[in-house]
Every structure is written in structure tokens, then in C-alpha cells.
C-alpha positions as CSV (number, residue, x, y, z in Angstrom):
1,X,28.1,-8.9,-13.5
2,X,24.9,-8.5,-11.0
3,X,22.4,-10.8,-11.0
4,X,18.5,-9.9,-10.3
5,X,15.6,-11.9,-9.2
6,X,12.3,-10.4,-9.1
7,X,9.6,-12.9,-7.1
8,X,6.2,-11.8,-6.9
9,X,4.7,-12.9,-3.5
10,X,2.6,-16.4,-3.5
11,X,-1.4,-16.5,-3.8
12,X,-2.6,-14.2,-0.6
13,X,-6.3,-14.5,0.6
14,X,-9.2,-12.9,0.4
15,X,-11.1,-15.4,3.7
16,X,-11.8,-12.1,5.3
17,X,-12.5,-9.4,2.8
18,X,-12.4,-6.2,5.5
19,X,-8.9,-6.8,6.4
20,X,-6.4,-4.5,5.5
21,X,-4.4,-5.4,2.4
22,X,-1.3,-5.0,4.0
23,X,-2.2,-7.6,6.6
24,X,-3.4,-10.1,4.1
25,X,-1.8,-14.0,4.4
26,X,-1.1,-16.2,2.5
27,X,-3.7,-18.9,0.9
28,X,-3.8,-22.7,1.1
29,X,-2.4,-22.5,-2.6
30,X,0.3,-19.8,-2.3
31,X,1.6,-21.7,1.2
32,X,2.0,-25.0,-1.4
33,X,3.2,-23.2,-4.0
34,X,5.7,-20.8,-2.4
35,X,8.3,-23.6,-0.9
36,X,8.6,-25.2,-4.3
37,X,9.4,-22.2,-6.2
38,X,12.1,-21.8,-3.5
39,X,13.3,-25.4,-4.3
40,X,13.4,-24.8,-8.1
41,X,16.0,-22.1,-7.1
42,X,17.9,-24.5,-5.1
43,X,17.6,-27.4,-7.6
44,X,18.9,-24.5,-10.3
45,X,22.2,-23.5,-8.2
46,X,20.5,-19.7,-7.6
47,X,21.9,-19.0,-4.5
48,X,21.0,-14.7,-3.5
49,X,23.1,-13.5,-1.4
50,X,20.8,-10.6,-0.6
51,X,17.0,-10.4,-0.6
52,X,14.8,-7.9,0.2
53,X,11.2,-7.5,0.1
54,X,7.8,-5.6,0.8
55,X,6.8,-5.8,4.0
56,X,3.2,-6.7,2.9
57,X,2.2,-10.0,5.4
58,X,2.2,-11.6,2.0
59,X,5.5,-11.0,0.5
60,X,6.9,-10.7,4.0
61,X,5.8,-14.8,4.7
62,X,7.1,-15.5,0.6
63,X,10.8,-14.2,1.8
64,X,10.6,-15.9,4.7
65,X,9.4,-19.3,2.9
66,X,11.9,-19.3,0.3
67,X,14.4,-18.0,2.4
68,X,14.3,-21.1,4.9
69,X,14.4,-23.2,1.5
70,X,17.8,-21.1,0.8
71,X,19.1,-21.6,3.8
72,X,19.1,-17.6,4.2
73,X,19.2,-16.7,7.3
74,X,15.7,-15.0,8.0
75,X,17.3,-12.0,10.4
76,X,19.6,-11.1,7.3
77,X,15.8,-10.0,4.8
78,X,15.5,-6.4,4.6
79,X,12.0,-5.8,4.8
80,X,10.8,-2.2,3.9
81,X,7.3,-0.4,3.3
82,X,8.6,1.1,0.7
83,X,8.0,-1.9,-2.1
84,X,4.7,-2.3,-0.8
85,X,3.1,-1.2,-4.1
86,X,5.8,0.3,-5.3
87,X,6.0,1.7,-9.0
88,X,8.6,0.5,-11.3
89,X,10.6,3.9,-11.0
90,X,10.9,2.9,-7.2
91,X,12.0,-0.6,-7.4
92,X,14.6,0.3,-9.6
93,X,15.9,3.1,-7.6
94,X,15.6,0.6,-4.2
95,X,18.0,-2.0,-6.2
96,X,20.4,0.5,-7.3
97,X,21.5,1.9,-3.7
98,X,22.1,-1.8,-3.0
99,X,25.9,-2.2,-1.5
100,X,28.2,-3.8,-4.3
101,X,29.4,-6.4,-2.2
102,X,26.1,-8.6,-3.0
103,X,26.1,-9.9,-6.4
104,X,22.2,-12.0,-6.3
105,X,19.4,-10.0,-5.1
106,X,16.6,-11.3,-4.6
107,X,13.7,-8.3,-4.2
108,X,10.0,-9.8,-3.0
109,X,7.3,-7.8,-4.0
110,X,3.9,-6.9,-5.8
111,X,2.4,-6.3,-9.4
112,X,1.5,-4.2,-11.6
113,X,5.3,-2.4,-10.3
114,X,7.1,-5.8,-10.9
115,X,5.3,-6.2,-14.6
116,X,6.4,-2.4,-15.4
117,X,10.0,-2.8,-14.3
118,X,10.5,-6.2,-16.7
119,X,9.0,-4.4,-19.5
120,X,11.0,-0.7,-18.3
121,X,14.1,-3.3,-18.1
122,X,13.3,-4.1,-22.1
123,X,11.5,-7.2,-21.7
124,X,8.3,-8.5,-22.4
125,X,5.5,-10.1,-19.9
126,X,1.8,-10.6,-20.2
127,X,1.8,-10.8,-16.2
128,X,4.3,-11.7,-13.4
129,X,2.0,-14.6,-11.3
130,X,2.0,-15.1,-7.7
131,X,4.8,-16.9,-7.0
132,X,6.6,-16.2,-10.2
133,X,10.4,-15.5,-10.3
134,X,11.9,-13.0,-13.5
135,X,15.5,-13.6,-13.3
136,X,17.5,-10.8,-15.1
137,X,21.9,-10.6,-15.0
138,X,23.5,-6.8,-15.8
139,X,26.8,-6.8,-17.8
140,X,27.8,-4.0,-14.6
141,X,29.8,-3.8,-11.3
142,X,27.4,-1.5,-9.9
143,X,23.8,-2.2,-9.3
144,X,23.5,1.8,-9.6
145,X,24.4,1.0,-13.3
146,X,22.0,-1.6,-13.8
147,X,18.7,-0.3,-16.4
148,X,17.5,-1.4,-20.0
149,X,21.0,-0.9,-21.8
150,X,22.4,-3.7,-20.1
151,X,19.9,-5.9,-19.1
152,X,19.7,-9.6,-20.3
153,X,16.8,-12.5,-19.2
154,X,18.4,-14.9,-17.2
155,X,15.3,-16.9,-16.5
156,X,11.4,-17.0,-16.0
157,X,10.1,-19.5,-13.9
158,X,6.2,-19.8,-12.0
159,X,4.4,-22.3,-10.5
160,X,2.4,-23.8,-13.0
161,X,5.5,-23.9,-15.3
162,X,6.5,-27.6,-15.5
């Protein structure tokens, strides 16, 4: 069985509205919000045991976050250009050349890709928020084998979610 966890990154702002988009930080509210949606992982038993993530300043700073609340070690995130944006076709096809030794991923990223890959995956979501977490398991050894045929919702989990 693999185990998925999609986490859009935390709130990013808009202080300085000429800055590139793949430069933008985080905001007051996404630096609050980001280290207790790593603790509701850690209160839950979800340890990953690989994550990986856009390398967008904002989704880059949300693995790192959650990653210290994990006790991941930071040097250990694969950070790649190629989920900044990325389509649902893309994600998927990132997550299934990951090595079968790692049962938890954890992939960081952006919407509208994460929303289409939940809904591709055969669930439904009005919109992934910053900071939110879809947690999916695959009856599968393989993550090349994971898609909708044997996808299942683990869990769905976002800040204002208490």
C-alpha cells in the first residue's frame, strides 16, 4: 500500500506586487498557519518518509516548515521546478517515477494542478486551500501503479478545519 499527501503551500504575499511569482514569501498568516498543519500531521501519527515539492519560495518555505515539525531532515526535500504550476498529468507522472522504497510522500505544491489531480484521482473538491493537506492511500506496491482505479481518501485536513 502507498500512501499520498498532497499539501498546497501556505498563504504567500502579495506586499510587493512586481515581484516575480516564483519569488513570492510567505504571509503573516500562511507563516502561522503552516507549522500547525505540520503538527496536525504529527498529532495524527503521519510520518512521510519522502517529500517533495515545487521549488516556488512559497511551497519551498511550506516543506521546509513542516518538515522541521516532522523532524525531516530539510537536505533530504527534493525540490524541483517542475511542480511549479504543474498540471495534474504532471504531478502524477512526478509521483509515479518515485523509488518504491518510500511508502508516505508528501509532494508540496500549487492549485488549480493539485484540485485537478484529486478530482483525476476520482474525488471531489471545491478547492484545495493554502495550507490544505488531501491525504489519499493506493491498494499498490508501485507508485507507477498508483491512478483512479485504486485510489481511496485517507484524509482532508486545512487550516480553518477545527
Amino acid at each position: 500500500m502507498k500512501k499520498l499527501i498532497l499539501m498546497r503551500h501556505a498563504k504567500s504575499s502579495w506586499d510587493d506586487p512586481f515581484l516575480d511569482d516564483h519569488q513570492r514569501p510567505l504571509s503573516e498568516r500562511g507563516l502561522r498557519d503552516c507549522p500547525r498543519m505540520g503538527q496536525r500531521l504529527k498529532k495524527s501519527g503521519v510520518i512521510p518518509d519522502l517529500y517533495i515539492s515545487s521549488d516556488a519560495e512559497r511551497a519551498k518555505t511550506t516543506a521546509l516548515i513542516v518538515a522541521e515539525q516532522l523532524h525531516f531532515p530539510k537536505h533530504k526535500i527534493q525540490f524541483t521546478r517542475e511542480l511549479y504550476h504543474a498540471s495534474s498529468s504532471q504531478i502524477l507522472n512526478w509521483i509515479r517515477k518515485s523509488d518504491d522504497n518510500y511508502m508516505t510522500l508528501l509532494v508540496f505544491g500549487h492549485n488549480p494542478g493539485f484540485n485537478d489531480l484529486i478530482e483525476d484521482l476520482g474525488l471531489q473538491i471545491d478547492n484545495l486551500p493554502t495550507s490544505g493537506q488531501f491525504g489519499f492511500v493506493f491498494e499498490t506496491d508501485t507508485w507507477n501503479n498508483v491512478g483512479q482505479r485504486n485510489a481511496k481518501k485517507w484524509f482532508y485536513d486545512f487550516p480553518k478545519n477545527q
